[in-house]
Each structure stands twice: as structure tokens, then as C-alpha cells.
ZAKEVEX-443489 format. One record per atom (N, C-alpha, C): residue number from 1; atom name; x, y, z; residue in one letter. Coordinates in nm, 2 decimals. Example, Ala and Ser with C-alpha at 12.3 -4.5 7.8 and 13.67 -1.06 7.14 Angstrom:
<sites>
SITE resi name      X      Y      Z resn
SITE    1    N   1.32  -0.57   0.78    A
SITE    1   CA   1.23  -0.45   0.78    A
SITE    1    C   1.32  -0.33   0.78    A
SITE    2    N   1.28  -0.22   0.71    S
SITE    2   CA   1.37  -0.11   0.71    S
SITE    2    C   1.29   0.00   0.79    S
</sites>
This chain:
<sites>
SITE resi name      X      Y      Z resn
SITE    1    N  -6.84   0.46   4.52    X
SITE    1   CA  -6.94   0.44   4.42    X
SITE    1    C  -6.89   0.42   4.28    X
SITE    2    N  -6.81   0.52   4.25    X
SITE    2   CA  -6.71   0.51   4.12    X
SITE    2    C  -6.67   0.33   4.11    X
SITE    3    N  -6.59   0.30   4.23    X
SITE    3   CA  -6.51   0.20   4.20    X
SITE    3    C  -6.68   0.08   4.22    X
SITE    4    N  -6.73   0.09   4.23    X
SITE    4   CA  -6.86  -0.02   4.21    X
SITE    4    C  -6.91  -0.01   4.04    X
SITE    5    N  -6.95   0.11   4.02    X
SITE    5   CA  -7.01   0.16   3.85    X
SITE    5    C  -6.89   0.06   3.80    X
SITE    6    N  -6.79   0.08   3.78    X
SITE    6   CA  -6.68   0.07   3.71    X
SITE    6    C  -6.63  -0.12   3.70    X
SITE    7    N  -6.64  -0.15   3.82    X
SITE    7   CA  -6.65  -0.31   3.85    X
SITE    7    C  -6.79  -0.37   3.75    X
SITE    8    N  -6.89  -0.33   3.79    X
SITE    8   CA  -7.04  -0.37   3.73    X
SITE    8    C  -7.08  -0.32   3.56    X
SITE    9    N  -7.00  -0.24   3.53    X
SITE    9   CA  -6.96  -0.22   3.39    X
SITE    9    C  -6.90  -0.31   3.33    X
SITE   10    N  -6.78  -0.36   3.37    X
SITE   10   CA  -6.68  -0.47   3.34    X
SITE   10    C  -6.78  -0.58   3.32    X
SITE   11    N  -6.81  -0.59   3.43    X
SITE   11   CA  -6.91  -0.75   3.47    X
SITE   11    C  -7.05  -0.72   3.34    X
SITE   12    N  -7.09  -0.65   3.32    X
SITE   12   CA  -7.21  -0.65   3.20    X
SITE   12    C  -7.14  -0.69   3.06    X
SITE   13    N  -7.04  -0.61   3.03    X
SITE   13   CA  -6.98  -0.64   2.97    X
SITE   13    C  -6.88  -0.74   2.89    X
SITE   14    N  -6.87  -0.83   2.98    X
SITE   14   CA  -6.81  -0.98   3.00    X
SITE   14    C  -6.94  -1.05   2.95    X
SITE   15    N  -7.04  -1.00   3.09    X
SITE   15   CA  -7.18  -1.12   3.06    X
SITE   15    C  -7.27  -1.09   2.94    X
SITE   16    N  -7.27  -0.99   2.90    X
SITE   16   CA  -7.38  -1.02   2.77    X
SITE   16    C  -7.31  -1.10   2.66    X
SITE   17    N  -7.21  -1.12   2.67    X
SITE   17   CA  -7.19  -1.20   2.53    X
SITE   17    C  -7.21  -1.36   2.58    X
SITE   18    N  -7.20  -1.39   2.69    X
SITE   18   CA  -7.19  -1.50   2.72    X
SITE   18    C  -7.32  -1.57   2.76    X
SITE   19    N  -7.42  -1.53   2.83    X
SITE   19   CA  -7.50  -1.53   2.88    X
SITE   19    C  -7.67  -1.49   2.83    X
SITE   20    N  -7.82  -1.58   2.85    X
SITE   20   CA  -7.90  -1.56   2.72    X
SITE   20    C  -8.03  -1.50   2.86    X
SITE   21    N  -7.92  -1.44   2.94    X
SITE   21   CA  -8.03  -1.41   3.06    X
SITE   21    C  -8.09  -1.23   3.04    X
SITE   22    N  -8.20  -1.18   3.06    X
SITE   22   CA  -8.23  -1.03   3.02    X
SITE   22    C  -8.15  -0.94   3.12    X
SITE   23    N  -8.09  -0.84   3.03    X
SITE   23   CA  -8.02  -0.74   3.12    X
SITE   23    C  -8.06  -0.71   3.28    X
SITE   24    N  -8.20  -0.70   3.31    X
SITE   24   CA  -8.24  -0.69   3.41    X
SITE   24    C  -8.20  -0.79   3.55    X
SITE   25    N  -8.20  -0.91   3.52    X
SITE   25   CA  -8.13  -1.02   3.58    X
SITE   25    C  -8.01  -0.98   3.59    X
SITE   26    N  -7.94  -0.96   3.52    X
SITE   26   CA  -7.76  -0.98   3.52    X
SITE   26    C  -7.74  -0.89   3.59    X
SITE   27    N  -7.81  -0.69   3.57    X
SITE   27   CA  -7.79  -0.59   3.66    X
SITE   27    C  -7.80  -0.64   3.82    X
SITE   28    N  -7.92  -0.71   3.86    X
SITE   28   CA  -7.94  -0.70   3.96    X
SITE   28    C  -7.86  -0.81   4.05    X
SITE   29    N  -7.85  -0.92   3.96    X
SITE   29   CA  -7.73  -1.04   4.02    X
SITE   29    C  -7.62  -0.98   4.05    X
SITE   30    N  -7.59  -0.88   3.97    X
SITE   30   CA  -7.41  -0.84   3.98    X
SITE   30    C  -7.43  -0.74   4.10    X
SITE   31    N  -7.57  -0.66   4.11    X
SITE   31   CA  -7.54  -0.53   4.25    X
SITE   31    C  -7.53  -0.66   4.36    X
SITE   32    N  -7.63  -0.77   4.38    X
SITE   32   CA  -7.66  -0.81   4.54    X
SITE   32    C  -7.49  -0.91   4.50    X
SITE   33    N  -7.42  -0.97   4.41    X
SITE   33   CA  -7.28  -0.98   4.41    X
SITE   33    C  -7.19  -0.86   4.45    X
SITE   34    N  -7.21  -0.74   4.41    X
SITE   34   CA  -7.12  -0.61   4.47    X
SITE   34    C  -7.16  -0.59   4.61    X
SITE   35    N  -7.27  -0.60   4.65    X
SITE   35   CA  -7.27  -0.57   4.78    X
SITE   35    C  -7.19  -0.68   4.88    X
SITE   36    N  -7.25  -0.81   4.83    X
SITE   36   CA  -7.18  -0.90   4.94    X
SITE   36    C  -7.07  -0.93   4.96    X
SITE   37    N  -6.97  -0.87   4.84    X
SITE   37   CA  -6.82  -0.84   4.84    X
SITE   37    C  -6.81  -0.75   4.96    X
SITE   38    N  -6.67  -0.83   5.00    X
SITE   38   CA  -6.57  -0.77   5.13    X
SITE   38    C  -6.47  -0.69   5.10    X
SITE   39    N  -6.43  -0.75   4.97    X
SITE   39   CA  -6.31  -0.67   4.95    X
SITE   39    C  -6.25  -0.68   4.77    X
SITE   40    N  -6.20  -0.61   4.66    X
SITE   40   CA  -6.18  -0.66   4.58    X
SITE   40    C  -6.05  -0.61   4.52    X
SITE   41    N  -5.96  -0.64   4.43    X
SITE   41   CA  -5.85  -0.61   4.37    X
SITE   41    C  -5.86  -0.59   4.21    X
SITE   42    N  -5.84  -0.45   4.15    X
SITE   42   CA  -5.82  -0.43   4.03    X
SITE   42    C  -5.66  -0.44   3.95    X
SITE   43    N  -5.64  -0.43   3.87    X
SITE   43   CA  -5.51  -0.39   3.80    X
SITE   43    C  -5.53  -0.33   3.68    X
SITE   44    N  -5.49  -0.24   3.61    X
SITE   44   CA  -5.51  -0.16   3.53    X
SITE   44    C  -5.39  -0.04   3.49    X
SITE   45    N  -5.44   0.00   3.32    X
SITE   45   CA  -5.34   0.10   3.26    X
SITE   45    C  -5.40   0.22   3.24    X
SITE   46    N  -5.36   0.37   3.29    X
SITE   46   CA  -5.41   0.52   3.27    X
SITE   46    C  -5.30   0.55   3.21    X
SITE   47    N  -5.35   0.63   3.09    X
SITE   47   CA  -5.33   0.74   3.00    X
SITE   47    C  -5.38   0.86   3.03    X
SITE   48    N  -5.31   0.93   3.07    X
SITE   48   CA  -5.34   1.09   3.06    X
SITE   48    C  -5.30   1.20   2.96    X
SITE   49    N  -5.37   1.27   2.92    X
SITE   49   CA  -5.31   1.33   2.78    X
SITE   49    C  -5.33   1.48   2.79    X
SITE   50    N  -5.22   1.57   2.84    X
SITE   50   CA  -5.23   1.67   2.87    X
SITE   50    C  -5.19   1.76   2.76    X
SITE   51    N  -5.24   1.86   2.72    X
SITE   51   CA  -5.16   1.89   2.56    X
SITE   51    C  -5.10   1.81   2.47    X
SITE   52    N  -5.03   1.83   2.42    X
SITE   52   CA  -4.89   1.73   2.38    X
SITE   52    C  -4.84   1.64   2.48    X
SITE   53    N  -4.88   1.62   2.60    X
SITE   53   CA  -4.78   1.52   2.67    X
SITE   53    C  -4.90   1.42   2.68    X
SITE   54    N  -4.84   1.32   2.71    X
SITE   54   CA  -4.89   1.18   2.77    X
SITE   54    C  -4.82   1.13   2.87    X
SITE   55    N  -4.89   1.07   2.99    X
SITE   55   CA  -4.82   1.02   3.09    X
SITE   55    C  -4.92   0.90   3.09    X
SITE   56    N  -4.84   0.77   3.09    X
SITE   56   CA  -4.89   0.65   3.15    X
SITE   56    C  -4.86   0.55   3.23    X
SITE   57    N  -4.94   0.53   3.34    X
SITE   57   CA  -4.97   0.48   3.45    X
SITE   57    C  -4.99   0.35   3.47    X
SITE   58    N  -4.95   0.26   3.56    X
SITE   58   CA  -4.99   0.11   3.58    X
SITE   58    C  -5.07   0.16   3.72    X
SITE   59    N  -5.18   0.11   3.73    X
SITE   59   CA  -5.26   0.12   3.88    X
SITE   59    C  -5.28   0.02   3.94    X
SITE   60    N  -5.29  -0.03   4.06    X
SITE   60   CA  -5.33  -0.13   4.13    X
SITE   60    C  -5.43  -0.09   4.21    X
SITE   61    N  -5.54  -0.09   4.22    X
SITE   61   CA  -5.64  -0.08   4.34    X
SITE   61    C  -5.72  -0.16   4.43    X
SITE   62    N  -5.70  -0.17   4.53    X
SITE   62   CA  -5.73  -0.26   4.69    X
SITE   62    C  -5.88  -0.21   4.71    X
SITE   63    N  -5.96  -0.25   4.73    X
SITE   63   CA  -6.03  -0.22   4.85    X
SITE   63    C  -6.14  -0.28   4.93    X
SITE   64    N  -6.19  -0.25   5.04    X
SITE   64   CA  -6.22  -0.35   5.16    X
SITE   64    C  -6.34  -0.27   5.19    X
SITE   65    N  -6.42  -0.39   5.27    X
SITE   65   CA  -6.50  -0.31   5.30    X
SITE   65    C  -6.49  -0.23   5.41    X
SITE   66    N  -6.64  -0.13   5.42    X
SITE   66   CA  -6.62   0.01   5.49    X
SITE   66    C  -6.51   0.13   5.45    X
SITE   67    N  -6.48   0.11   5.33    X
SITE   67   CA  -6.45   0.23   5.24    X
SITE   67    C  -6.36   0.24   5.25    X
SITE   68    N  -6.25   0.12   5.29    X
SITE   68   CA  -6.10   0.11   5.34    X
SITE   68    C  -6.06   0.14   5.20    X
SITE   69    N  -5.96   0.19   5.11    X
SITE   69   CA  -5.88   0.10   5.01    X
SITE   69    C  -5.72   0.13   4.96    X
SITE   70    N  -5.67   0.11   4.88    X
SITE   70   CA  -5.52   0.14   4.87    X
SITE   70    C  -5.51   0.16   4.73    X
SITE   71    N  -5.47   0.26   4.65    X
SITE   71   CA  -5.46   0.30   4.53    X
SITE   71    C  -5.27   0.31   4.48    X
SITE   72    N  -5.24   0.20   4.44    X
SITE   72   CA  -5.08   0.23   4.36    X
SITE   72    C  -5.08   0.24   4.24    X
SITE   73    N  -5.00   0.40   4.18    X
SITE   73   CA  -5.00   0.47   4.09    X
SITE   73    C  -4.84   0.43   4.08    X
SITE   74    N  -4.79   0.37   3.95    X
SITE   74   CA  -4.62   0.38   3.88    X
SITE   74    C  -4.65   0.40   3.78    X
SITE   75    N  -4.56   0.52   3.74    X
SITE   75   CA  -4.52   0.61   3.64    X
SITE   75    C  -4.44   0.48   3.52    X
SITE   76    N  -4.47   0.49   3.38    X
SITE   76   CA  -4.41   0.39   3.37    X
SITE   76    C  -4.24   0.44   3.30    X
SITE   77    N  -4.27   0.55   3.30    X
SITE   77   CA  -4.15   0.60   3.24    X
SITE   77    C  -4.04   0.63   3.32    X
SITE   78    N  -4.08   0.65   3.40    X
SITE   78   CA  -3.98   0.65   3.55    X
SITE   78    C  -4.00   0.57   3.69    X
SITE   79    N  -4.10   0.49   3.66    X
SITE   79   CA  -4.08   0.39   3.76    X
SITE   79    C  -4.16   0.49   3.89    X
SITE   80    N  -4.19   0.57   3.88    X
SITE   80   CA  -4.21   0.69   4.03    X
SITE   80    C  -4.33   0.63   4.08    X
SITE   81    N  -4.29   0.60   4.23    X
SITE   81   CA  -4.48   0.51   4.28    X
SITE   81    C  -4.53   0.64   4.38    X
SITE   82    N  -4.64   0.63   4.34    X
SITE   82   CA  -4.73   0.67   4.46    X
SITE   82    C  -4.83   0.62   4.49    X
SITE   83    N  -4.85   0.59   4.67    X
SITE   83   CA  -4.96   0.54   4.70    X
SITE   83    C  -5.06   0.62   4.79    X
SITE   84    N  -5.22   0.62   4.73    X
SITE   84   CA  -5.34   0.71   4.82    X
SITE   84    C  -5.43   0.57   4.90    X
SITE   85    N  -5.40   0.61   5.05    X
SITE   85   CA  -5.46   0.49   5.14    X
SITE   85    C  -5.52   0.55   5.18    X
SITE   86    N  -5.68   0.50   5.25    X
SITE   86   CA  -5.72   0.52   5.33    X
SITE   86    C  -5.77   0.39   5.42    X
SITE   87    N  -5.77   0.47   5.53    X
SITE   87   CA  -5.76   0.36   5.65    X
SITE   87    C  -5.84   0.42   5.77    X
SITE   88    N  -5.90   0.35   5.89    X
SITE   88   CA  -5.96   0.46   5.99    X
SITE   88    C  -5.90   0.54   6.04    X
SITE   89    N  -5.76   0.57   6.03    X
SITE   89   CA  -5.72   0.70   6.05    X
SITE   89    C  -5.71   0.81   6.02    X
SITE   90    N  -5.76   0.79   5.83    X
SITE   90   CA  -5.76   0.88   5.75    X
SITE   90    C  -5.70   0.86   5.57    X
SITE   91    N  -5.69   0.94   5.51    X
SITE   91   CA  -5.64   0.94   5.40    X
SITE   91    C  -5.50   1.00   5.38    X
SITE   92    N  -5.39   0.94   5.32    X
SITE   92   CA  -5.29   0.94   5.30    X
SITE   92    C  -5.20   0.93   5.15    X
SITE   93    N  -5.16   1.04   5.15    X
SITE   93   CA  -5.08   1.03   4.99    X
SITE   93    C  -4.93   0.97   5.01    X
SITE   94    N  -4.87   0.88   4.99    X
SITE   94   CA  -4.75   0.86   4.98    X
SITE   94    C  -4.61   0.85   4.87    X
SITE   95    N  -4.56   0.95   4.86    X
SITE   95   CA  -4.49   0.96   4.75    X
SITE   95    C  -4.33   0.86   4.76    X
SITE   96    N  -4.28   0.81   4.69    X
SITE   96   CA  -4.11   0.76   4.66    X
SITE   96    C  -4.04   0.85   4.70    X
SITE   97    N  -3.92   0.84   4.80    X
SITE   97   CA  -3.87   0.92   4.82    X
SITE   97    C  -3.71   0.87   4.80    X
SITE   98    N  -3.65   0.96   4.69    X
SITE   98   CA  -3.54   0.90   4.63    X
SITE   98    C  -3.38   0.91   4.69    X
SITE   99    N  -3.27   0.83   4.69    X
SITE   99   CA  -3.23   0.85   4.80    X
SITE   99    C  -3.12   0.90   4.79    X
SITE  100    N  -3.08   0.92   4.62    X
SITE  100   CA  -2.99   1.01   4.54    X
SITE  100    C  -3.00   1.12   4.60    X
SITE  101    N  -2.84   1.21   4.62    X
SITE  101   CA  -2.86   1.36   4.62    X
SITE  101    C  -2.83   1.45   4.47    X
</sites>
């Protein structure tokens, strides 16, 4: 649901400046467009700001229908990936596993 709000945010945002159609139109064009999506692909930058620290992130997010999707988190300061899948198997965290001793 998150990753839909957040897509249809984007998309309002894009379209009111461009477009002389009433909010109500554009909301409802963009849900019956989210629904009939199969699958879509984000790219994106997180900032987390924990006290004094900051950590920032490059994201990639996958996802398909039936609630499939693939989330890749790189650290940009160290390169460190981790990937959160889910699949009908289940959900899955995958961390880098470094090959240095």
C-alpha cells in the first residue's frame, strides 16, 4: 500500500503542473493506472539521520504483482548491499558476505 501512496504521489505531482484536468480526474486515472500495473521499478536516495550520524542509501525497488517485490539497499559509504525479497516462499533478508578474513 505504501509503495502505491508513494508512486501516486509522484504521479500528482508531475501532473498538476502539466495538466488543466481537476484533481479528481488525475486521482482516479492514476488509481485504475496503479491497479492495472503488473509490475513496476523505482530508484531512489535515503538519508537516515540518527543523532549525529547520517547514513545514505541508494535503493532500488522491484515489484510485481501479487505482492512479490525485491528491495536493494547500498550503503554509499561502504558499498555494503543488502537485499529484502519476497517471493511465494516467503520473505528474505540478504546481506554481502565479505570474503576478507
Amino acid at each position: 500500500m505504501l509503495k502505491k501512496f508513494l508512486c501516486l504521489l509522484l504521479l500528482i505531482g508531475m501532473l498538476t503542473g502539466c495538466n488543466k484536468n481537476s484533481e479528481k480526474s488525475i486521482v482516479k486515472s492514476l488509481n485504475k493506472k496503479l491497479e492495472d500495473n503488473k509490475a513496476y521499478k523505482l530508484k531512489g536516495d535515503l538519508e537516515i539521520t540518527n543523532n549525529d550520524d547520517v547514513y545514505n542509501y541508494e535503493i532500488t525497488a522491484s515489484f510485481k504483482k501479487d505482492n512479490y517485490y525485491r528491495i536493494e539497499l547500498t550503503n554509499k559509504a561502504n558499498s555494503h548491499t543488502q537485499v529484502i525479497l519476497k517471493n511465494e516462499s516467503g520473505v528474505y533478508v540478504i546481506t554481502h558476505q565479505s570474503t576478507q578474513l
